[in-house]
DSSP file (Angstrom, degrees, kcal/mol; ACC not computed):
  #  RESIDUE AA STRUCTURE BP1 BP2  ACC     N-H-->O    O-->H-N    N-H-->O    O-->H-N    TCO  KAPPA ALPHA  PHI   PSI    X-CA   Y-CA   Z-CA
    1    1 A X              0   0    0      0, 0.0    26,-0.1     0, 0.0     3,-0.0   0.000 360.0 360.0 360.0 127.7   16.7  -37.3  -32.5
    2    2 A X        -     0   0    0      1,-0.1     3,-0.1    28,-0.1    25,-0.0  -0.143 360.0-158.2 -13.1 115.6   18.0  -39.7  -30.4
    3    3 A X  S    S-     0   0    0      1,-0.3     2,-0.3     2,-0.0    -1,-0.1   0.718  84.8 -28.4 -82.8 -23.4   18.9  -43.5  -31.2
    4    4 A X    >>> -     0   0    0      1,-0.1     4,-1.6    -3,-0.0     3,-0.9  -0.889  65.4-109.7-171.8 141.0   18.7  -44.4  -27.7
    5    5 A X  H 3>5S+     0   0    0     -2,-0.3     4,-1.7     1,-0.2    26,-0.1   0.936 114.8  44.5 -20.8 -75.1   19.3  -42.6  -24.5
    6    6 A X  H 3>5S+     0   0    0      2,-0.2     4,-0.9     3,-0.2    -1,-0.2   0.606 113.1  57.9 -78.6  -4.6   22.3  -43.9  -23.1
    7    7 A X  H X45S+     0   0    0     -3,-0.9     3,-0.9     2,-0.2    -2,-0.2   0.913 105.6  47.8 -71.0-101.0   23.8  -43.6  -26.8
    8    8 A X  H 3<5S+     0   0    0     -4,-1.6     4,-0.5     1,-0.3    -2,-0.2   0.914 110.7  55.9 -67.2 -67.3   23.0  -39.8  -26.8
    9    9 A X  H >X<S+     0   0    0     -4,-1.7     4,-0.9    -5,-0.7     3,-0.6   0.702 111.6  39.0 -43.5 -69.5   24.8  -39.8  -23.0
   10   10 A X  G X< S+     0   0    0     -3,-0.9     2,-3.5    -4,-0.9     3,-2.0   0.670 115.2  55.8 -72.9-121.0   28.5  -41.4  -24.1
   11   11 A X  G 34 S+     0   0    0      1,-0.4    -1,-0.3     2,-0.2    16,-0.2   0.121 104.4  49.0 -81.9  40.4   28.3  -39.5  -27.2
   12   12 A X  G <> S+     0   0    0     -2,-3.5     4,-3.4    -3,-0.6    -1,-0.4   0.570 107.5  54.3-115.0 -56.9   27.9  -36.3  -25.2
   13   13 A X  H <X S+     0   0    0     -3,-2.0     4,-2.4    -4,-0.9    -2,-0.2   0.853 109.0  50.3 -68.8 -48.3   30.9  -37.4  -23.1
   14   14 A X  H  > S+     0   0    0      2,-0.2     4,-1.2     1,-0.2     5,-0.3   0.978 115.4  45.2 -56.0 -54.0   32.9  -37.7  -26.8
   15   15 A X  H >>>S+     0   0    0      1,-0.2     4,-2.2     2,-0.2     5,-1.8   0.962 111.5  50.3 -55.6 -55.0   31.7  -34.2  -27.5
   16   16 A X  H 3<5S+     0   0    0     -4,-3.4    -1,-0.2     1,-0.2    -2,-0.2   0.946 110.2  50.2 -47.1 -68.7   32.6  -32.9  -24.1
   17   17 A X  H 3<5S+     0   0    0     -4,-2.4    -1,-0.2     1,-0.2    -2,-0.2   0.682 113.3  44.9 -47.6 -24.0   36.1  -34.3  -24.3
   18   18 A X  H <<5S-     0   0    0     -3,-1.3    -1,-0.2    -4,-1.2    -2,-0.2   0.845 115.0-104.6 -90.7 -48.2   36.9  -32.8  -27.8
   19   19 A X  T  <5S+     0   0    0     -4,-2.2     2,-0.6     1,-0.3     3,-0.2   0.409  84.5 121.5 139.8  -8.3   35.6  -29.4  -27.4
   20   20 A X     >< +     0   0    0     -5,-1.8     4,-1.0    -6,-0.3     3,-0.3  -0.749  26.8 159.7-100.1 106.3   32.4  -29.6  -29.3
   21   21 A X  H  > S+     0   0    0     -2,-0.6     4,-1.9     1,-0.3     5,-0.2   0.904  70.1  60.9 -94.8 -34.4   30.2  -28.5  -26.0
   22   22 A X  H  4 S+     0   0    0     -3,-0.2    -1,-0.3     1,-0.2    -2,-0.1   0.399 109.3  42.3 -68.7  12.9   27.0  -27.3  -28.4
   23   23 A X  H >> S+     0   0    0     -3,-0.3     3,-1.4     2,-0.1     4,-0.7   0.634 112.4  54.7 -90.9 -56.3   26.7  -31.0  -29.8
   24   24 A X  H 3X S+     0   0    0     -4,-1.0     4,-2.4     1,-0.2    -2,-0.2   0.845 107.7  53.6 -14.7 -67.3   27.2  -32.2  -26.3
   25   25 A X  H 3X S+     0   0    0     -4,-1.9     4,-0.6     2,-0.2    -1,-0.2   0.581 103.9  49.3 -15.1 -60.6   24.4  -30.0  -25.5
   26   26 A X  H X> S+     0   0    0     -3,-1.4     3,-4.0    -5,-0.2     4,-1.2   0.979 108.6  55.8 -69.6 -86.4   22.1  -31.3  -27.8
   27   27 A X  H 3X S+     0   0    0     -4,-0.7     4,-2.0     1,-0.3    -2,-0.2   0.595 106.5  47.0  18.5 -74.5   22.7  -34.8  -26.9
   28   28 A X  H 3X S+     0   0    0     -4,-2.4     4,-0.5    -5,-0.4    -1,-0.3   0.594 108.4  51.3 -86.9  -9.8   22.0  -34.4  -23.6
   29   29 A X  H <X S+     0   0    0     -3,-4.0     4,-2.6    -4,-0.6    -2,-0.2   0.723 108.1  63.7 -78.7 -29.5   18.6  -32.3  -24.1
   30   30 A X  H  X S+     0   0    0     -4,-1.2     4,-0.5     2,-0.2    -2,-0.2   0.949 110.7  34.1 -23.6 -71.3   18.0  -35.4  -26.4
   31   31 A X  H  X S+     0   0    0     -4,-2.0     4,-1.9    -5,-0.3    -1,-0.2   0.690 112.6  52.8 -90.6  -5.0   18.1  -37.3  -23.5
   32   32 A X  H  < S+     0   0    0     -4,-0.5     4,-0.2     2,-0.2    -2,-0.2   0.619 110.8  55.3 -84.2 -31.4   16.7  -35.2  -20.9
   33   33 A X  H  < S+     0   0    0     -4,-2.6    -2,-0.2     2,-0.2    -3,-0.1   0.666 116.9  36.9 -53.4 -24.8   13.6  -34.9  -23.6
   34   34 A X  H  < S+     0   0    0     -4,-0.5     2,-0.2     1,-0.2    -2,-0.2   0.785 138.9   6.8-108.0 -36.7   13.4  -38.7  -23.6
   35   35 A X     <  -     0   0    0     -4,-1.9    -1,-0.2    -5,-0.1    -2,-0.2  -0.656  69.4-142.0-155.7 106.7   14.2  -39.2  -19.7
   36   36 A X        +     0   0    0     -4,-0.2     2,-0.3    -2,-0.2    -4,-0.1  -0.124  32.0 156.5 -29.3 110.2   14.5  -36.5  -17.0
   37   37 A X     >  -     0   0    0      1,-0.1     4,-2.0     2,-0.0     5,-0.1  -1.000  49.9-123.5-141.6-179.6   17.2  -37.0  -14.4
   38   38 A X  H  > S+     0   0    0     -2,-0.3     4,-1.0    29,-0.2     5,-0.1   0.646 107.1  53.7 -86.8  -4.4   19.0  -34.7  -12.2
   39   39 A X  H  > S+     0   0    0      2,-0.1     4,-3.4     3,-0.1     5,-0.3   0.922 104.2  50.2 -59.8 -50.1   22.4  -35.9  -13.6
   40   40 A X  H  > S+     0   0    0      1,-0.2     4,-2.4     2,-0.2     5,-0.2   0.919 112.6  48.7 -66.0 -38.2   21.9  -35.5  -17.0
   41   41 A X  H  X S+     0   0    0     -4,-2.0     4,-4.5     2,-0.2    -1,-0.2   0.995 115.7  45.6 -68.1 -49.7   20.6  -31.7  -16.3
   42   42 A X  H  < S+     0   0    0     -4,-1.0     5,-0.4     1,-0.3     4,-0.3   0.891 111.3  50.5 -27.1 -85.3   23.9  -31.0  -14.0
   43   43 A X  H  < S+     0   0    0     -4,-3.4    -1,-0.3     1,-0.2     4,-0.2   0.761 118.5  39.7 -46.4 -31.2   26.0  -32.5  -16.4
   44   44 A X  H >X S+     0   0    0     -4,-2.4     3,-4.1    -5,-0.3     4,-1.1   0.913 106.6  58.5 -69.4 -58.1   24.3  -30.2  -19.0
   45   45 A X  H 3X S+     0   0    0     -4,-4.5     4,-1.0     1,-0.3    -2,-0.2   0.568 105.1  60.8 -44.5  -4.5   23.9  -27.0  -16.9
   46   46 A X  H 3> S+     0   0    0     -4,-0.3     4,-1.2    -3,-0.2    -1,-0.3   0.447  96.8  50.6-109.1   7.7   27.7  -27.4  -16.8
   47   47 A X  H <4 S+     0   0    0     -3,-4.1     4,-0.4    -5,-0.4    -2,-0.2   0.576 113.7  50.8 -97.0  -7.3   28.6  -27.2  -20.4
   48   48 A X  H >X S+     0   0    0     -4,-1.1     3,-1.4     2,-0.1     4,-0.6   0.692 104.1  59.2 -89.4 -56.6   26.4  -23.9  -20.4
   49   49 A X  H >< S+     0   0    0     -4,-1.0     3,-1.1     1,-0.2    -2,-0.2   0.717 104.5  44.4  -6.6 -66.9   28.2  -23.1  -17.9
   50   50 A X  T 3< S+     0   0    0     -4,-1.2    -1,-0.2     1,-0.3    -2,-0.1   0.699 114.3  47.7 -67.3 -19.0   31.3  -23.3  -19.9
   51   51 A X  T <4 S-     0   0    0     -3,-1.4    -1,-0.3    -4,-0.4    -2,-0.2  -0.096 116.5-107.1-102.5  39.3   30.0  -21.5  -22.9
   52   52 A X  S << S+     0   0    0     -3,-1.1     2,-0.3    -4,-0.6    -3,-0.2   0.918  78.6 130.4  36.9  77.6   28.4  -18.5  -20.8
   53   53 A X     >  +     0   0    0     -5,-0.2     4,-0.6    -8,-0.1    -4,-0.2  -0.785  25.3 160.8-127.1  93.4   24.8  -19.2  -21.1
   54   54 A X  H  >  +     0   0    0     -2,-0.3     4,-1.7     1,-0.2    -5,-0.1   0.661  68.9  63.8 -93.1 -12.0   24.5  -18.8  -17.1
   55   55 A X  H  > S+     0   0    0      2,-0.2     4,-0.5     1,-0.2    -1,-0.2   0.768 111.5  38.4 -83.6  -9.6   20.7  -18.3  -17.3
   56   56 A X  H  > S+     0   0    0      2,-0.2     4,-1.6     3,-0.1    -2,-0.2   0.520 112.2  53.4 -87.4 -10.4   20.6  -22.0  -18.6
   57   57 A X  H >X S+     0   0    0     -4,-0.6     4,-1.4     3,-0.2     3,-0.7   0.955 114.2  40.4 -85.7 -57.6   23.0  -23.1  -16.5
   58   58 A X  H 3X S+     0   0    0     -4,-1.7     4,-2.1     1,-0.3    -2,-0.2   0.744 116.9  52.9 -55.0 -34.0   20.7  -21.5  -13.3
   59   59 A X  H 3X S+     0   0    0     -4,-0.5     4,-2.7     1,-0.2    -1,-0.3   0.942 113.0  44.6-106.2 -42.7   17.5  -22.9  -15.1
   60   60 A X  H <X S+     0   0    0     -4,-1.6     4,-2.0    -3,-0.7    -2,-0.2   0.934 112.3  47.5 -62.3 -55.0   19.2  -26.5  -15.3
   61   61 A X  H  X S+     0   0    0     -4,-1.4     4,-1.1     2,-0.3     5,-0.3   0.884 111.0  52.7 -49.8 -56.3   20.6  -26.7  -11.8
   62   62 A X  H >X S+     0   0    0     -4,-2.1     3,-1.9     2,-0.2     4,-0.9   0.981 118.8  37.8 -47.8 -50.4   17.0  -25.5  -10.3
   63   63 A X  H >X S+     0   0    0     -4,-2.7     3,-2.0     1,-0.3     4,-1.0   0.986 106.2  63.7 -80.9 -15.7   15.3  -28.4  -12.3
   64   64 A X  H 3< S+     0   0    0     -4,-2.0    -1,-0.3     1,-0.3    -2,-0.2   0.778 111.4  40.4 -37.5 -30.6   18.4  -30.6  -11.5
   65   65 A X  H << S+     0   0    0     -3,-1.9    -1,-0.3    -4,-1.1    -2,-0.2   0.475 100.9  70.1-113.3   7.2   17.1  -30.2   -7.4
   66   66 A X  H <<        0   0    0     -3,-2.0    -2,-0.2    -4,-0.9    -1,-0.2   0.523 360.0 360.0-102.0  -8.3   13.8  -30.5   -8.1
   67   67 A X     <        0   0    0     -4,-1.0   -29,-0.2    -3,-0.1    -2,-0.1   0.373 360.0 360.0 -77.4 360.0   14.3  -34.3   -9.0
């Protein structure tokens, strides 16, 4: 759970920078659970990206243009 949106986003960005992508990850479905946008999916769909989950990366990018 979340404390707050824009919390869960910068501490995504900490995760991201260290290496930790699957806490990143969480985070940022955290905040795409609390408010959709097409950044926050991008910004996920490229941290599956990075761990080879390329059907979540395709599933985020589709809803990422559908915003």
């Amino acid at each position: 759970m979340c404390i707050s949106r824009s919390f869960c986003c910068c501490r995504a960005k900490l995760y991201k920078s260290v290496g930790r992508y699957d806490d990143a990850i969480r985070d940022l479905t955290c905040s795409i659970d609390e408010l959709p946008s097409g950044s926050t999916y991008r910004e996920r769909a490229e941290l599956y990206k990075k761990t080879n989950r390329i059907d979540l990366y395709k599933k985020d990018i589709a809803a990422a243009e559908r915003i």
